[in-house]
N, C-alpha and C positions, 0 to 999 in steps of 0.2 A: 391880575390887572384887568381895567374894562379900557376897551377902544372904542373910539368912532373910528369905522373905514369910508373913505368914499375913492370911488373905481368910477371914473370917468373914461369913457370911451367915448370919440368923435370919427366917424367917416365920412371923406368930402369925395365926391363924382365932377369928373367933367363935364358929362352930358347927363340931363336928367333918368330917374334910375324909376321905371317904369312898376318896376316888382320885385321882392327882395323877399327871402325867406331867410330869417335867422335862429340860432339856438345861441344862446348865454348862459354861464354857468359862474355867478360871482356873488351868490349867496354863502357866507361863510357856513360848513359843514358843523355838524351838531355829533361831538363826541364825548367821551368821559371825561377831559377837560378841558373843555371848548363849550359854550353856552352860546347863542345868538339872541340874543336879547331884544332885538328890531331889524326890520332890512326893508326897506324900501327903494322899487325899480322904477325909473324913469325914460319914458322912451320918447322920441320926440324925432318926426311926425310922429301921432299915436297910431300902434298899429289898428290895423281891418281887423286883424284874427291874433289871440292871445291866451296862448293855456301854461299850466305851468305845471310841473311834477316830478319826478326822480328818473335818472337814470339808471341801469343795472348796477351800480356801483353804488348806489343811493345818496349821489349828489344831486342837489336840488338843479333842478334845469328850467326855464322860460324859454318856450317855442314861440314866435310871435313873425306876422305876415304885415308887410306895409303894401297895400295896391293902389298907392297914388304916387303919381311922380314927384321926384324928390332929389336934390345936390347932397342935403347932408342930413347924416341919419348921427343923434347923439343917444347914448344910454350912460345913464348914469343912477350910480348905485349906490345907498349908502345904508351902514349897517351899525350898530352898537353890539360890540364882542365882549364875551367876559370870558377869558381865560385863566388858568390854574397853573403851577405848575406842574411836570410831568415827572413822575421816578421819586426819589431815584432810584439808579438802577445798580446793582452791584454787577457790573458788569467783568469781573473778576470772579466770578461765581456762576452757578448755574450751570446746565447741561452743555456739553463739549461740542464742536460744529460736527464731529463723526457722528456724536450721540443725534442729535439736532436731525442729520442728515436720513440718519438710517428710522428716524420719528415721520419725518415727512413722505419717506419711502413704503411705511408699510403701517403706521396707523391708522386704522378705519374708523378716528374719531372725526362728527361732523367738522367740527371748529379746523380740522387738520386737514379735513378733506376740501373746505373751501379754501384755503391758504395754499393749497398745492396751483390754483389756478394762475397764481403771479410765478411758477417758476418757469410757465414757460415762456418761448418765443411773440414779441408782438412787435407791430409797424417799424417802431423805432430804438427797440432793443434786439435785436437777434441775437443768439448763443454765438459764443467766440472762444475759439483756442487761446489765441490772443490775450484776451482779455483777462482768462481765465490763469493762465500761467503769470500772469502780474497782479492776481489777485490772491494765488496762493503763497506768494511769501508772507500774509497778514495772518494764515492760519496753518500754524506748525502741529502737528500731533499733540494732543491731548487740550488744547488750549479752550479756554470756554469762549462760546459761541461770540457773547456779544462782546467779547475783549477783540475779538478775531475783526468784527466789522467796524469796531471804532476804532483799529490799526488803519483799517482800510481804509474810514472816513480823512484820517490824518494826512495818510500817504496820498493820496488826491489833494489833499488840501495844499501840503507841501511840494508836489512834483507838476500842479496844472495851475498857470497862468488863468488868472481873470481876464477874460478884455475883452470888452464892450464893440459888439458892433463884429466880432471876428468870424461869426457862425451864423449862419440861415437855419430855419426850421429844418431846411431838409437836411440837413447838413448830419452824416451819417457819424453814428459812434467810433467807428473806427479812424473816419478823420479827424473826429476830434484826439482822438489816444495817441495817433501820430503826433499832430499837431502840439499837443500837450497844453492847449489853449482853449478857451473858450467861455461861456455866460453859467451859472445855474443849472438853466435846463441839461444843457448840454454835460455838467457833472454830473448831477444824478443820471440821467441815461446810461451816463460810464458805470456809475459804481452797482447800477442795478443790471446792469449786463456782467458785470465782474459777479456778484451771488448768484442771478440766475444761471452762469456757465456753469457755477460751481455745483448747481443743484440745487438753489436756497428759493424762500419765497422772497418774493421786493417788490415793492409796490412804487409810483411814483406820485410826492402829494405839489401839491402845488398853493401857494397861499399867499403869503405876507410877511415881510421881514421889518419888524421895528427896530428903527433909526432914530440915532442918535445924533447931534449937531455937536463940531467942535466945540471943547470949552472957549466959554465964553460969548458966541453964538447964539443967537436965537433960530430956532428950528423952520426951516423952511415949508411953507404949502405943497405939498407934488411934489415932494422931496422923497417918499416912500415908494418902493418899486413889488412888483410880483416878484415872487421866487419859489424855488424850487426845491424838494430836497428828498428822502427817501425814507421807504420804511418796510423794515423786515420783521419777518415772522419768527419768533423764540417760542418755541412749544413751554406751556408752563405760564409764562411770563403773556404770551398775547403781540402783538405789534408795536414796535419800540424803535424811533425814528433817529435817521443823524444825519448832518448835514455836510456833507463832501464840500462846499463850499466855504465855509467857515471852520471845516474842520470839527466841528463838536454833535454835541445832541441837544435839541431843541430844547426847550424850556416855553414860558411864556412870554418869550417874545416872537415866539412863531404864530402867525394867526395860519388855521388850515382852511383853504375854499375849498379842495377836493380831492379825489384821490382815485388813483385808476392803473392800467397798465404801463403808458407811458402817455406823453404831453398829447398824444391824440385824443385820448378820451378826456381832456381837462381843460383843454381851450377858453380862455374865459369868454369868446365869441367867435362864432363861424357862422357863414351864410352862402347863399348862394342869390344869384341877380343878374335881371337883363340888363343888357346896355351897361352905359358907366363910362365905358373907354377907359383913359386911364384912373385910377382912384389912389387916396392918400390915407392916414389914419391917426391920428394923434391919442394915449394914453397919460391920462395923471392916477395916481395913485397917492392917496394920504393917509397916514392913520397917525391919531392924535390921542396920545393915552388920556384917558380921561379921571378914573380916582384907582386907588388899588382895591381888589377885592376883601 
């Protein structure tokens, strides 16, 4: 399928906002079946200072500096995506999570040696006992790898509560595992803290869920949200995603913007800035499929 995305951001200030240094990351990423076909950013005040280039992770990033005082800073982004679908995957098949395990543990191939980087510890995944004993009833002896983690996507999907608005950024994995509650973000960080306790590699991607309008319905503007979801490494097979929130594995209606260790490195905006006092932000997201591929 081809999409138009548009990613609207607005931030309003109370007191004018002297200087502000920002980084934005909401160029859709460019993979084996993901195309970007257009992206244009729009920044308003325009900034002073404006570069743009890749992160270590090699998502596209725009560093940009506004030095004039200013209430409300918009960015806004809009992209034409072509997507493919992904798999399938015989997730019944393929190398066993023992196998898998003891591949990540002692092959000195490149491709294996850069996938070991996501098993470990970062900001907002930390290894867990915890987590790790509710993640191994998905992987019984001898079971193949990627049956094991789309058990796992299931059981999240079936055992955690969606609910909007129940979780802060900072809001730690472990309260959300208590909790049993929580957005997106907040599932993937679980189910990638569940593989990496276990030893696995996980990545966290971050993108676009295409939405559908009840029948009957016509489809609303800004009706499309960010989301979140995960992706592990299968020796063999390469990096192969699932979605703890809905329970399944992606296809082409996932559009991906980026991907990294956890939602730190993926923000689709952060900045830093004098003054402001208090400040507010508003987010629309739209994506409008446009023809099939």
């Amino acid at each position: 399928m081809k999409y138009r995305v548009t990613h609207s951001t607005r931030f309003g200030y109370d007191e004018a906002i002297p200087l502000s240094h920002n980084v934005v990351r909401v160029k859709p990423r460019e993979h084996e079946t993901q195309t970007c076909l257009q992206y244009q950013l729009l920044v308003l005040p325009a900034p002073t200072v404006r570069n743009d280039g890749f992160d270590y992770f090699g998502n596209h990033v725009t560093w940009f500096s506004l030095q004039e005082p200013h209430t409300v800073l918009r960015i806004a982004a809009q992209s034409e995506v072509q997507v493919l679908p992904s798999g399938p995957y015989e997730v019944n098949a393929g190398p066993t999570w023992e196998q898998v395990l003891r591949i990540l543990n002692i092959s000195p191939d490149r491709e294996i040696l850069a996938a070991r980087e996501f098993v470990y510890e970062s900001p907002h995944v930390p290894w867990s006992k915890e987590l790790a004993e509710f993640a191994r009833r998905s992987f019984p002896a001898g079971r193949p790898f990627l049956a094991c983690v789309l058990d796992l996507t299931k059981r999240i999907h079936h055992d955690f509560k969606f609910l909007a608005g129940s979780t802060e950024i900072d809001t730690t994995v472990e309260e959300v595992f208590h909790a049993h509650q929580g957005v997106c973000q907040d599932f993937a960080h679980v189910q990638i803290c569940c593989l990496r306790s276990l030893g696995f590699s996980a990545r966290y991607v971050s993108g676009y869920l295409v939405t559908s309008p009840p029948p009957g319905k016509e489809r609303l503007a800004g009706a499309d949200a960010s989301h979140a979801w995960v992706s592990v490494f299968a020796p063999g097979t390469g990096w192969v995603e699932f979605d703890p929130t809905n329970g399944l594995m992606p296809s082409d209606g996932h559009i991906t913007l980026a991907w990294g260790r956890d939602y730190d490195d993926v923000g689709p905006s952060r900045g830093i800035l004098i003054g402001g006092q208090r400040h507010w932000m508003d987010v629309s997201v739209d994506v409008v499929p446009i023809e099939p591929c």
